[in-house]
C-alpha positions as CSV (number, residue, x, y, z in Angstrom):
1,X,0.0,0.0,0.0
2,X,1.3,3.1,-1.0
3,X,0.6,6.5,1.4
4,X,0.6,9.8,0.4
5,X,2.4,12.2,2.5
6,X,-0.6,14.1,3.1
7,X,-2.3,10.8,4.0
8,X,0.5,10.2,6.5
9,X,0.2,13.6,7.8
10,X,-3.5,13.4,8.3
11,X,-2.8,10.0,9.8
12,X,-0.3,11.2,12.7
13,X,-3.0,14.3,13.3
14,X,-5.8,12.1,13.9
15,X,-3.9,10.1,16.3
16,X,-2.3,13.3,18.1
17,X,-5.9,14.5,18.6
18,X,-6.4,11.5,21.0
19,X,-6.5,12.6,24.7
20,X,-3.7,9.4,25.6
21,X,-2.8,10.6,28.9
22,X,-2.6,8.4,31.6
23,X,-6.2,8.2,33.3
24,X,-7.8,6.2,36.4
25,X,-7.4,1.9,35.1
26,X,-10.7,0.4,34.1
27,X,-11.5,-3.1,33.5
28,X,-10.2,-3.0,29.9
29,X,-8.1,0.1,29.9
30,X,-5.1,-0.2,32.3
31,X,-3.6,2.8,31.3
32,X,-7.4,4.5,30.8
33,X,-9.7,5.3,27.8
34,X,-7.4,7.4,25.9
35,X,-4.5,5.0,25.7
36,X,-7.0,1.8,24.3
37,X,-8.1,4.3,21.5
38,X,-4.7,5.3,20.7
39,X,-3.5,1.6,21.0
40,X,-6.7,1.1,18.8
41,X,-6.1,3.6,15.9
42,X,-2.4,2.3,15.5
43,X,-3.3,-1.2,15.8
44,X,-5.8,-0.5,12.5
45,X,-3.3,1.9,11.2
46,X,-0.8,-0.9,10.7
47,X,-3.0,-3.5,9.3
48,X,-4.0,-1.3,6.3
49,X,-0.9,-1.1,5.8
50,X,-0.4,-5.1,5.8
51,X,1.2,-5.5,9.2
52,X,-0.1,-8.5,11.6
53,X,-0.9,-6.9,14.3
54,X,-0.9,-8.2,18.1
55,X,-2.8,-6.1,21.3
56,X,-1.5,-7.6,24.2
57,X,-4.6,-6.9,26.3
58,X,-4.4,-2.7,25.8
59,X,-1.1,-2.9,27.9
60,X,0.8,-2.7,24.3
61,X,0.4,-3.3,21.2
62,X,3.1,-4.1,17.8
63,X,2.6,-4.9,14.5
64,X,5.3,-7.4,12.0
65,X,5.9,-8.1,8.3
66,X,7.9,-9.8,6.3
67,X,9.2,-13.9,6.7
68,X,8.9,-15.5,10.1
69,X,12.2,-17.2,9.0
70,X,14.3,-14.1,9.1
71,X,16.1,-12.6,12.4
72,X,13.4,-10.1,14.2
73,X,14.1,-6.5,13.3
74,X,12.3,-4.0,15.9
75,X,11.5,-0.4,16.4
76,X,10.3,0.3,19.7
77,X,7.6,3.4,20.3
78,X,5.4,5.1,22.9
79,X,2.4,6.7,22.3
């Protein structure tokens, strides 16, 4: 999948404009609302763009491509 940079832009703004500041645990959000949705968007983010994506219960989240069969190349992020 190609992305335009004004797709990539609008992309990173859509994500910025989500309140992911650590609030009060609940059930399903350990880190609060905000950080699920955040998790969320990326999560969907990443499979458009043909990543397997894994949420480990909203405490993180990571996306791969590529052959299992090659050595594991990883980035590291925070929201």
């Amino acid at each position: 999948m190609k992305v335009s940079f004004e797709d990539a832009i609008k992309s990173l703004q859509d994500l910025i404009k989500i309140n992911s500041v650590q609030a009060p645990a609940t059930e399903n959000a350990p880190f609060g609302e905000g950080n699920v949705k955040a998790l969320e968007y990326s999560l969907n983010l990443l499979n458009e763009f043909g990543f397997r994506t894994k949420n480990g219960r909203n405490y993180y989240g990571y996306g791969d491509i590529g052959n299992d069969d090659l050595p594991l190349f990883g980035i590291l992020a925070h929201l």
